[in-house]
N, C-alpha and C positions, 0 to 999 in steps of 0.2 A: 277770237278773244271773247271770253265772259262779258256781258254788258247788263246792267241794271235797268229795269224797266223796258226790257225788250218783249216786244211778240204784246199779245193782247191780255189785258189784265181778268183774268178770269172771273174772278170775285164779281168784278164792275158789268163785264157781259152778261150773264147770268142774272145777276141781281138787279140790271137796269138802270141803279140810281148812280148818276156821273155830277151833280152838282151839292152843295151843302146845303139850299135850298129845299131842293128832293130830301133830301137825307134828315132833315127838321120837320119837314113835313108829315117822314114818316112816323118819326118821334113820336111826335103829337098825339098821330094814330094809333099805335100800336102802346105805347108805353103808360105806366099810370102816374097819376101826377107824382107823384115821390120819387118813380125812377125817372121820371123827365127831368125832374130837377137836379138829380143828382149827375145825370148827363148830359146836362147845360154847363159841368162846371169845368169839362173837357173842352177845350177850344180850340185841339190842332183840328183840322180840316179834313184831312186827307185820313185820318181816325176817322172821323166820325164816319164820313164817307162808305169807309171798310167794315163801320160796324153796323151800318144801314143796308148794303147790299146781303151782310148774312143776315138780316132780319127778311128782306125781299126772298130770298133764296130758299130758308128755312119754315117758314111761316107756322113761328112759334106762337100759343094761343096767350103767352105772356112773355116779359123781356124783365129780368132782374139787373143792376148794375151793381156788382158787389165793392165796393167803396175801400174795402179790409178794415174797416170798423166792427167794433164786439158782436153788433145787433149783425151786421152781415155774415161775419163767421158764422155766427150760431144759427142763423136761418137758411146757409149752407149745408151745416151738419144735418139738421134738423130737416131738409129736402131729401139729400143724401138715405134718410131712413124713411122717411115716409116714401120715397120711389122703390123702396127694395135693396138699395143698391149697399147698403150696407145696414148692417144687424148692433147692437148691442152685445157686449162683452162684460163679464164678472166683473174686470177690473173697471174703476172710474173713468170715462177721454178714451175707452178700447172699443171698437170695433173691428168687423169681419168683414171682409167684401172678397165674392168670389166671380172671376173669371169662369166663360164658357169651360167645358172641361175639353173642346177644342181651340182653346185662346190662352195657351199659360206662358206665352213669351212674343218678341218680336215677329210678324207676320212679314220676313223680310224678302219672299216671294212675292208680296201684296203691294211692296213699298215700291213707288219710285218719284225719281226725280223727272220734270218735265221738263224739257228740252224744247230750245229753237233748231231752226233748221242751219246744220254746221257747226253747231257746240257740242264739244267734248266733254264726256261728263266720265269719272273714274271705271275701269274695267271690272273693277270688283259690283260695278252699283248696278239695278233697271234703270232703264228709263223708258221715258214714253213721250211723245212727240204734243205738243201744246193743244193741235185741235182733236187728239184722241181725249186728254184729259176734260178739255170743253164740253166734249160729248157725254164725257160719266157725268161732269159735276152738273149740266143741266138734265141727264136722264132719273139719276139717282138722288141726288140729294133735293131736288123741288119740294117742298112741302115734308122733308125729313123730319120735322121737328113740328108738325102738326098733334096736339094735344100736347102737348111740354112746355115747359119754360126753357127760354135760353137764356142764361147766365153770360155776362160780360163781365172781363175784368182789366186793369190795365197792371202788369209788373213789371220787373226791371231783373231784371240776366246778373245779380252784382249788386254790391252798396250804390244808393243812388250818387252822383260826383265821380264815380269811379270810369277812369278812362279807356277802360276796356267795358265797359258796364253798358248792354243796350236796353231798351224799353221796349216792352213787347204787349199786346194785346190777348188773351186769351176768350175763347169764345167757346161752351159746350152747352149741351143738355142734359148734363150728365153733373150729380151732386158729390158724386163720389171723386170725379176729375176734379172738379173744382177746390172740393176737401183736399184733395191732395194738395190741388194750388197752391194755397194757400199754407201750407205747411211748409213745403218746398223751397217757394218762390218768396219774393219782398212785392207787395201791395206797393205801387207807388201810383195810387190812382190823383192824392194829392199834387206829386211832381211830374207826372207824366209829361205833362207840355212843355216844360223847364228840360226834361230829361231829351225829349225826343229834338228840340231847339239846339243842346251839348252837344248829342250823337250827331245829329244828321238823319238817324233812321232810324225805324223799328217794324218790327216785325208781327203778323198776323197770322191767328193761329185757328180753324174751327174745325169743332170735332162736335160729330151725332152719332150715336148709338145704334139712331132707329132701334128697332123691336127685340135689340139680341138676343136672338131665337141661333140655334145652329144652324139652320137652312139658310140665313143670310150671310155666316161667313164667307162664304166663296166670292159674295159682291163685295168684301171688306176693301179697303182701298185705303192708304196712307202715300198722296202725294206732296209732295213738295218743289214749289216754285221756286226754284231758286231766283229768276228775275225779277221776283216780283215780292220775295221774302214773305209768302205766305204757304201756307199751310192745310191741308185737308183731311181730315180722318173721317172714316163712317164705317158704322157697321161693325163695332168694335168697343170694346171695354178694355184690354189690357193696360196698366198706364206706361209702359214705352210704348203703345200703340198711338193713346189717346192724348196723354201727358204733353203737349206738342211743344212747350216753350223745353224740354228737357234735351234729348237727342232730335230732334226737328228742328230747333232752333240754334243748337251744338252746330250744325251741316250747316249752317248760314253762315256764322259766323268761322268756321275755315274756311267758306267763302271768302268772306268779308276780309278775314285777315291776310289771305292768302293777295286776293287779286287786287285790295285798295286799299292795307296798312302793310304794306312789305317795307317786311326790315323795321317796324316799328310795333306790331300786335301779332301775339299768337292765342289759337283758340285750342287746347290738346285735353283731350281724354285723359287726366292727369289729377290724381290727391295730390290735398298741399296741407303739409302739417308740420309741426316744431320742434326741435330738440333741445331740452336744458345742454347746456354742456359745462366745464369747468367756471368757476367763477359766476356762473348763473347767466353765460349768456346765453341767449337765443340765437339759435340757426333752421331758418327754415328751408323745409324740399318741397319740390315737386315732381310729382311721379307717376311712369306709365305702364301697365300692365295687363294685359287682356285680363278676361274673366277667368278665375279662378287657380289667379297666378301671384296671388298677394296682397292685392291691393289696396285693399281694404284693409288687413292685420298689418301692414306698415304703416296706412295712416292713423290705426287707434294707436300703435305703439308711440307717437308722438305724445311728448308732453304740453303741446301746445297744439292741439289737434285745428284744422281747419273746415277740411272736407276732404270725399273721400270718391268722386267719380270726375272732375271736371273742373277745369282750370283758365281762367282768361289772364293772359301776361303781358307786360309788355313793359319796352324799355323806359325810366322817369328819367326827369329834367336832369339828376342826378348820376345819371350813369349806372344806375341798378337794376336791374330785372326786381319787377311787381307781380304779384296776382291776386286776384280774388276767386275765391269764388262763385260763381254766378247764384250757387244754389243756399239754402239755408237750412235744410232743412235733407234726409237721407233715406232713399229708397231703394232699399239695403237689402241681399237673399239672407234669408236665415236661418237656411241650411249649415248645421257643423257650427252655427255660432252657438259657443257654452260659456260657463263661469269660468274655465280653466283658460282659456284663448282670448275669452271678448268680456272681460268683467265689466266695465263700463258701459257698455249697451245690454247686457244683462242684468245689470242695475236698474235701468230705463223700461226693460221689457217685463223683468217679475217687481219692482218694485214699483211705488204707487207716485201718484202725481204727474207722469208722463203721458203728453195724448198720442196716441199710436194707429193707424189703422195696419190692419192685420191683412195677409191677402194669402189666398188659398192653401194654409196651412189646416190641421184639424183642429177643430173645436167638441171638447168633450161635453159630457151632459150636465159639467156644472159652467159651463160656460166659457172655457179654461182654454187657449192654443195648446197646441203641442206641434213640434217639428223635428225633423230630422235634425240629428245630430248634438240634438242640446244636452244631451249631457244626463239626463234624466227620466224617471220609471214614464214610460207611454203608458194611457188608457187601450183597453181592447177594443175600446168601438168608439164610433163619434161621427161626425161629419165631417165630409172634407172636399179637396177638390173635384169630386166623382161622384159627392151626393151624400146617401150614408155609406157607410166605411167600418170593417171589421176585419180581426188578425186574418192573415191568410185570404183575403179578398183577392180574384183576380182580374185583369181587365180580358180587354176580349182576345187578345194573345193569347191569352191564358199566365200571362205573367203576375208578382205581385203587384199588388197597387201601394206604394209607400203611405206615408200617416200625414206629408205632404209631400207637394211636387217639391221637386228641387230647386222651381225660378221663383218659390215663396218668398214673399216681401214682408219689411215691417217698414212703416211711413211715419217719420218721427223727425221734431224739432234738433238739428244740430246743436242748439245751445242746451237741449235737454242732458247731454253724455258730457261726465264728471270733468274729462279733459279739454272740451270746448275752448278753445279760448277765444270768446264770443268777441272782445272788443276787436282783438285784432281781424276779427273775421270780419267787420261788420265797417271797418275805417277805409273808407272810398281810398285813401291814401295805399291799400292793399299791403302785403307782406314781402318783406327783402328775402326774395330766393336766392341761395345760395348754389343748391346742390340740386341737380337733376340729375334722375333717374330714370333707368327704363328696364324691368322686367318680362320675364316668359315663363314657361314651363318647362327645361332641360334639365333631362336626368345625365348627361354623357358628355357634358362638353363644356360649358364654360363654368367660369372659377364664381362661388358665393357673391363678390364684390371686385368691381375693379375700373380703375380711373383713366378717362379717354385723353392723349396726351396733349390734343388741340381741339380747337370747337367742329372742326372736319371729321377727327374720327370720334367725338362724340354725337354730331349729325349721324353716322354709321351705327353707334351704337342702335340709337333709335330704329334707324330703316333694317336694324335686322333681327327686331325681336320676335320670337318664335314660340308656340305655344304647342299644345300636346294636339294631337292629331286624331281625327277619327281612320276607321278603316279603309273608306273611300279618298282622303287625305290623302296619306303618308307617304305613299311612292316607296320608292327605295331610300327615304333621306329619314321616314319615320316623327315628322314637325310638320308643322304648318306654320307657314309666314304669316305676321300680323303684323306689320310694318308700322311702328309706335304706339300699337295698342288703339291708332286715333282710326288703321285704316279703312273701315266698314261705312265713315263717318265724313269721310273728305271727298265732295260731291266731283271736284275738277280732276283731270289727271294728275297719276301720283308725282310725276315729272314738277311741275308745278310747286305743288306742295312741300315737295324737296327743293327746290332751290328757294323757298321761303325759309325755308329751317338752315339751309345754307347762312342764305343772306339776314337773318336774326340773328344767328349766333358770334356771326362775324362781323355783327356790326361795329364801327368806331364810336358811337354813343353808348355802347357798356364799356365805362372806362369806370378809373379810380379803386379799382377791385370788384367791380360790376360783375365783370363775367362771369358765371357760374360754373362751377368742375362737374361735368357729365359723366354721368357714372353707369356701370351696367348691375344687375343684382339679380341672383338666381338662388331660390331657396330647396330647388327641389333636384337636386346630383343626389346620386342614392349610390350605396354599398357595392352595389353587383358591377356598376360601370368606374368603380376605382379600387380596380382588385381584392374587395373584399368580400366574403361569403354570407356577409351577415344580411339580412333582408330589410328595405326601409331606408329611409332619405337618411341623408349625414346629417342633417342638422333639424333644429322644429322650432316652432314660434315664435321659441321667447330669443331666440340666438337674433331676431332682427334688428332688434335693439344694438345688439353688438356691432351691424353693420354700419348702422345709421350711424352709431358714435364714434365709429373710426374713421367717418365720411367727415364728420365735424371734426376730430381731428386733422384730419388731410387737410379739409379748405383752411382750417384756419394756419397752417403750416406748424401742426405740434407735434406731428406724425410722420415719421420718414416710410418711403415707398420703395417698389422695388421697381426696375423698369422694365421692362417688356414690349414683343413688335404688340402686343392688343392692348394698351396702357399700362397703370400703374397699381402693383398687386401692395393688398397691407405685409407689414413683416409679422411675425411669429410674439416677439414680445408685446407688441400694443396690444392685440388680439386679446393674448393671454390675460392680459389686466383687465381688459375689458368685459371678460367672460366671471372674471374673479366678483366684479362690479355687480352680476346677476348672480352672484353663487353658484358658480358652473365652473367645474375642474375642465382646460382646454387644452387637450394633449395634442405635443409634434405630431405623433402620427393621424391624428385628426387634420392638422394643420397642411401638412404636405398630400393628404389625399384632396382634399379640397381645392388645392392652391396649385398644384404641380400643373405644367400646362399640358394635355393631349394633343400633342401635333398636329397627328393625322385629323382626329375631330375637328379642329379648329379652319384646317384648311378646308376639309367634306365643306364644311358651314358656309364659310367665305368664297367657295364654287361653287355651293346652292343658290345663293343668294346672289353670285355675279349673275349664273345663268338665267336666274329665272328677272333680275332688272335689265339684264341685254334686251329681254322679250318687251320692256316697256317703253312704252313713246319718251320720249327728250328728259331720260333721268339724266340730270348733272354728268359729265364726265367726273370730277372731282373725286365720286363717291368710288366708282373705280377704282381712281388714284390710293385711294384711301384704303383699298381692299388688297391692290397689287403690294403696297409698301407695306402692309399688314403680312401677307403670305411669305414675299422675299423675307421676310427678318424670322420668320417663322420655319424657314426653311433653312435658312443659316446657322439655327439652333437646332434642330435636327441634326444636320451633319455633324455639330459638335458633338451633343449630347444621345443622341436616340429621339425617339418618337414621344418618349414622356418624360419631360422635363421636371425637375424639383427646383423649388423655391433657392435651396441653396442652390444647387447647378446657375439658378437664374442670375445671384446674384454673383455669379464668379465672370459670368457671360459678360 
């Protein structure tokens, strides 16, 4: 069993200091009278404690306490550039900051979680044993942050009040993590003690840099305590490396919800954003989808946008499913993002007044980004993630080198993009989910949209999203599982985790019309695998809108379904009106290649997917159930009809 505060507190070994006494002491010593003062007005204990042993550990030549007041931002920014770590940009509030050209994404060989002895931690994840981790963090990080300043901060995961909302401490040396913080994240240095008093707990995050030189990556190291909810990074700039209150502290909290709010909080890898529908109401989703499976372009397509990576839910007094947010702020690839796809963040990004940092995309010689995909004339040279950069450049492959890498970021205010809808993002009372969703990447096999009949096979939905595969991947089945999109990110076995989404969604406190319709959504079925010759996906962008508003239909009961053993498909006329609603002519034969069920596909999936969960320790029986009574009804239709079913066939069934 997962236990809290087991095994030896690393932070506290290392650092020496175990009393609040010691911990003021060092205060005194190390910090100058304005940051003393300013971290005299912290009172929980067991903080200050954490943020005394990384000052013993790190033996920085200065201690800043960033407060989230104006003079603090700005003397964040303003470290951030006089360390190097980030440049000046043509536009006003734009900066550039460039990762190693060995550092342009997660280090997820480097990452692990630390473990006691007989705790099971997910098959997909590392891990490493508590006194291996002892031994790096007292060999490597001693005296890390010798000649730097360390930056402290305290923020909050969520609108402060909010009951999924935790409070977390952030700790670097680094001006450009901290800038991000601080865009990202909510400053609750004023309610921290009030917040962490609500919660029960919060979590500790420190990250150093040391020298990032290439010859240090290889010591790079991102662990994570899960017993002890803190955190390590070194050696390292990327910010999902460094960034630690983002996906570090994400891995906490499915902890957290998984093993000591079940059946009452979930933490999922999930946009949450709003849809006008008839009459001007609001309905909001949330939704899941690996990278570069949507996720992003359903959440801008909301008119009532929230956020667009990360989700804290849980059920109110009320009997409704809640979320917020954690994040405020969106560290976003921008790659393929144009004016035709993302007008609202390319509002933000060429228009003026938005503060942005920039990350490993090209910078021309008048100061200018450019990226892949946007839509617009590239410069022939520039700088960029590889140094300088010109057409036809190759790396040592001998391959081309693009104009930037493809995990390019843009770091910008969520209430900066036109759709925001800042109040309701920002009200600790969180957003009435209505409709959840879960996304993949299948070209061959399931239908646009479609609705799980019970919260059991919409649990199934989730544990069987699938995304595009590499060559080493695919096997004979051609996908790669990514079990809700959360699975890279759920530190305990997936067993677990699964009977938490069981017992959430079935719970008896989402009453009243609480429970939300689960839904699946697939943008990318293409031509060739629905007998037709023409080349390219059946549907594009703007068609998501269509999906979302027939989902708003469906929940709210304005829309009739069709039924089927994998839920509930939309009919032919809603669709059609729906499409008319974007100016888009939506033909039957569009309709039935899309919507017709593939048998055999659908069954391959649902025996991919048994066989490779038979392999896991204590998944639910249920989901089985859920899969067997799925196949038989599947099979039934088969004998009737053939192996590829139409919409009308379905509805004669």
């Amino acid at each position: 069993m997962f236990e809290l505060k087991k095994g030896v507190d690393i932070l506290m070994e290392v650092g020496g200091i175990r009393t609040i006494a010691e911990a003021k002491a060092l205060f005194r010593e190390k910090l100058s009278g304005e940051n003393l003062a300013k971290i005299s007005r912290i009172e929980t204990e067991e903080a200050l404690i954490k943020v005394a042993n990384t000052i013993a550990i790190c033996l920085p030549d200065n201690v800043f306490v960033d407060t989230g007041s104006a003079d603090d931002l700005q003397w964040i920014r303003e470290y951030a550039l006089k360390q190097g770590e980030e440049e000046k940009l043509a536009k006003e509030k734009h900066t550039i900051h460039f990762d190693l050209p060995q550092e342009q994404a997660r280090l997820v060989k480097q990452t692990y979680y630390i473990v006691n002895e007989d705790e099971n931690v997910s098959s997909l994840a590392l891990s490493l044993p508590r006194a291996e981790a002892l031994d790096y963090v007292r060999e490597q990080m001693r005296g890390v942050m010798s000649g730097k300043t360390l930056i402290v901060g305290f923020f909050i995961r969520g609108p402060a009040g909010a009951q999924a909302a935790v409070p977390a401490i952030e700790i670097s040396s680094s001006g450009y993590v901290f800038h991000s913080a601080e865009i990202l994240y909510r400053n609750c240095f004023a309610q921290f003690d009030q917040e962490v008093q609500r919660k029960g707990i919060f979590y500790t995050n420190l990250h150093a840099e040391g020298p990032n030189r290439p010859e240090d990556l290889p010591r790079a190291r991102i662990f994570m305590d899960r017993s002890w909810f803190t955190t390590f990074s070194t050696f390292c700039t990327y910010a999902g490396n460094t960034l630690l209150l983002k996906k570090g502290n994400h891995r906490f909290t499915v902890d957290y919800s998984t093993y000591f709010k079940l059946g009452e909080e979930l933490s999922e890898h999930m946009f949450i954003t709003g849809l006008t529908g008839p009459g001007g109401r609001k309905t909001f989703f949330a939704g899941a989808a690996p990278s570069g499976c949507g996720k992003t372009t359903t959440a801008m397509v909301g008119t009532d946008f929230i956020g667009d990576d990360l989700a804290q839910i849980w059920i109110a007094e009320d009997g409704t499913l809640r979320a917020v947010n954690p994040e405020k702020g969106i560290f976003g690839i921008v790659r393929d993002v144009n004016k035709e796809g993302d007008p609202f963040l390319m509002d933000c990004l060429r228009g003026d007044g938005t503060e942005v940092i920039w990350s490993n995309v090209l910078v021309d010689e008048n100061l200018v980004p450019h990226w892949e995909g946007n839509g617009e004339e590239h410069p022939s040279s520039g700088r960029n993630f590889q140094g300088n950069w010109w057409e036809r450049k190759l790396d040592a492959n001998g391959k081309p080198i693009p104009i930037s890498h493809p995990n390019s970021r843009c770091t910008l205010l969520a209430s900066s993009i036109a759709n925001h809808n800042t109040e309701a993002a920002e009200d600790p009372a969180g957003v009435p989910v209505k409709v959840i969703t879960y996304s993949g990447r299948d070209a061959d096999t399931m239908p646009p949209v479609w609705v799980a009949k019970n919260p059991d096979a919409g649990v199934a939905i989730g544990a069987s999203v699938v995304s595009k595969a590499t060559a080493t991947e695919i096997g004979v089945s051609g996908v790669r599982r990514q079990p809700w999109a959360n699975a890279p990110f759920i530190p305990g076995p997936l067993g677990d985790y699964m009977k938490a989404q069981f017992q959430f969604f079935n719970s008896p406190k989402l009453s009243g019309g609480g429970r939300p319709a689960m839904a699946g959504l697939n943008y990318f079925l293409t031509h060739e695998n629905r007998g037709s010759d023409r080349p390219g996906l059946l549907g594009e962008k703007r068609d998501v809108r269509v999906w979302l508003g027939w989902l708003d239909l469906f929940v709210h009961k304005e829309a009739d379904a069709i039924e089927t053993p994998i839920g509930f498909l939309p009919k032919y006329e809603d669709l059609k009106a729906l499409f008319a609603a974007i100016d888009k002519e939506y033909t039957r034969e569009l309709y039935d290649m899309q919507f017709s069920l593939y048998i055999d596909n659908i069954i391959g999936r649902i025996d991919l997917q048994t066989e490779a969960y038979r392999k896991s320790h204590d998944v639910p029986e249920r989901l089985f159930e859920v899969y067997d009574e799925q196949r038989a009804g599947l099979l039934l239709l088969k004998k009737q009809f053939g192996s590829i079913v139409t919409p009308e066939q379905l509805m004669q069934g």
